[in-house]
N, C-alpha and C positions, 0 to 999 in steps of 0.2 A: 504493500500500500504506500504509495506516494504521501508526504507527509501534510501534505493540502489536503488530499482525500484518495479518493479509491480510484486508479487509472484506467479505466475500461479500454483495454488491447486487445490482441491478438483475438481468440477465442471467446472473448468476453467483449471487442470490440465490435466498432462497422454494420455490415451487414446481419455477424451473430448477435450482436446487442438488439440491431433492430426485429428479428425473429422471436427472439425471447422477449421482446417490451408487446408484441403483439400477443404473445401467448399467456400475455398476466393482463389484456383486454387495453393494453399502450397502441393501436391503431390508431391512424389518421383521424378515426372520429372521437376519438376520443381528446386528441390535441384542437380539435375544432371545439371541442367541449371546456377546451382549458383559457381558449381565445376568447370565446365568448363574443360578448358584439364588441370587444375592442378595434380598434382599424388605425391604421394610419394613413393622415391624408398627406397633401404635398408638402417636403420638407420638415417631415415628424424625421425622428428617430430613435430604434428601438434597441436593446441590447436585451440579449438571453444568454443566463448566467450556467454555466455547465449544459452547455446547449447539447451534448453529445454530440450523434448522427446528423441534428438539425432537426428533426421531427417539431419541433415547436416554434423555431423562425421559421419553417415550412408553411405552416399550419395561419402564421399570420401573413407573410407573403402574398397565400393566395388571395388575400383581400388588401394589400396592403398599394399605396398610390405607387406606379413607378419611381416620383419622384424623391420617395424616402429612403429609409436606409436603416437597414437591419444586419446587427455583428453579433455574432456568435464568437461564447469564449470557453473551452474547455482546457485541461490539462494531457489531454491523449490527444495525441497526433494521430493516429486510428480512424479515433469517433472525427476530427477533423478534415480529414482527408477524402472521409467516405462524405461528408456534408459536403462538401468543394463539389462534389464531383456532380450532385443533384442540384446546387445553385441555379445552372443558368435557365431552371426551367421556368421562369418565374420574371413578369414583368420589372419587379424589384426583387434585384438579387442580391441574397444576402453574402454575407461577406463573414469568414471563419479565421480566429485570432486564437494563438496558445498564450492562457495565462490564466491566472489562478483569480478566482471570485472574492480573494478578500485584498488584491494588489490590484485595484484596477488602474491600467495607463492612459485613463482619460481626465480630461480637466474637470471642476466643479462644474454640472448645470450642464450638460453636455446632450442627453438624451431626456427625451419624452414620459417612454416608456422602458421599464427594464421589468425584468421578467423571469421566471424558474419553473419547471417542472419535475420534480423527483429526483431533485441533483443535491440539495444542499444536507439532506441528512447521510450521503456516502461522506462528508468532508466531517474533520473533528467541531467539538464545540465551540473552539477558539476561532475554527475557520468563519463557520455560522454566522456566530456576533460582528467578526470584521467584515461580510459579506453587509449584513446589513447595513450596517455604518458605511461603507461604499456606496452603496446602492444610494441613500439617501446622499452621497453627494456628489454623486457623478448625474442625480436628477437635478431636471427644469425644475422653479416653481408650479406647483399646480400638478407636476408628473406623477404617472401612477407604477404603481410597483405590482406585478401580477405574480403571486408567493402560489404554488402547485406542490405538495410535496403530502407525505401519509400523515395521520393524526389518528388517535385515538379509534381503532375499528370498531366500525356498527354493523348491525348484523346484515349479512349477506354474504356469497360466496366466498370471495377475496378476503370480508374479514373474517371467515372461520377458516379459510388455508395459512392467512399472514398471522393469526393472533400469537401463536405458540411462539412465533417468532419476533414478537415485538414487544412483547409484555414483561420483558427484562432487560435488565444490564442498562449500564449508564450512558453507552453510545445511543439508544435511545427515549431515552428520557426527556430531549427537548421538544422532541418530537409527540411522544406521547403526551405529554402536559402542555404542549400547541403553546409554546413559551416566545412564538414570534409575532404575535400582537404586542405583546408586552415591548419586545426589544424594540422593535418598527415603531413604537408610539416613543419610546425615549429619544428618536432620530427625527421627531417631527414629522412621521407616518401616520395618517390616521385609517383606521379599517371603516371600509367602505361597502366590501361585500365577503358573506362566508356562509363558504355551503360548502357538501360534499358530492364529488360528482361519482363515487360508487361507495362501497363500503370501506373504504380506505384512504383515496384522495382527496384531500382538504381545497379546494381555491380560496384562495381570500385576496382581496385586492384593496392595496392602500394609495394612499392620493397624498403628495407634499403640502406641510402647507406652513 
């Protein structure tokens, strides 16, 4: 394990990560499900934080204006390589950066929109909190922050396969006690919207202010 978080390669990366994120119900609809009506109009700009394969700048792309711009940032060259390769299908092409979610190399106030789906609980807890404190200042005023990642399982399929596997140990513990409102509201995040889009994925979306 990479000391940022968990490096999805080889057999774990690319094309096998995105086989395996389809077979725990991570298909395209489901990344539509995570977009929601967010959009980008001309001249927005979005960042997705451990974007992997891309599946989630994918997923806004296909509504998103030509004229905006959307970066992907992973720590696998892998999961980046195989996202490069799917970009150019897409009026607005996104664009894939190696670098870790709690070091971001962009100015204050930079993007619109930033964004995560099921990336920030593979990274340690130190990573987490500096993630969010980036996030809030690599955003616009006004910018919203789109948080996708597991919480607390309700019952349904996924959460009687995942529970065994979630309901210990201290790597998930922020996770289970949904400890990123709190942290997001100390950054001047405020939550906006929170639901679960099956029995395990949390969205919640906060807005700077």
């Amino acid at each position: 394990m990479n000391q940022k978080g968990h490096e999805f390669k080889g057999l774990s990366g690319g094309v096998h990560y995105r086989r395996l994120a389809k077979l725990f119900g991570m298909g395209e609809a489901y990344y539509r499900q995570c977009i929601g009506n967010i959009r980008l109009t001309a001249g927005m700009k979005a960042l997705d934080l451990g974007c992997g394969p891309g599946a989630l700048s994918f997923a806004l792309a296909q509504t998103a204006h030509p004229d905006s711009e959307i970066t992907g940032i992973d720590i696998s060259n892998d999961q980046l390589n195989y996202a490069r390769h799917f970009a150019g299908s897409y009026p607005c092409k996104p664009a894939f950066e190696n670098c870790s979610m709690d070091a971001l190399p962009y100015p204050d106030g930079s993007f619109d929109l930033v964004m995560t789906s099921m990336a920030i609980h593979t990274t340690p807890p130190s990573v987490r909190r500096a993630a969010i404190s980036e996030t809030a200042r690599v955003l616009k005023p006004e910018g919203m922050f789109l948080c996708v990642d597991w919480s607390k399982p309700r019952f349904g399929l996924l959460g009687i396969i995942w529970f065994p596997f979630l309901c210990w140990g201290d790597k998930n513990k922020d996770n289970w006690d949904n400890v990123y409102p709190q942290w997001c509201a100390e950054q001047k995040l405020h939550l906006c919207e929170d639901a679960y889009l099956n029995s395990i994925a949390r969205r919640q979306v906060f807005k700077k202010i």
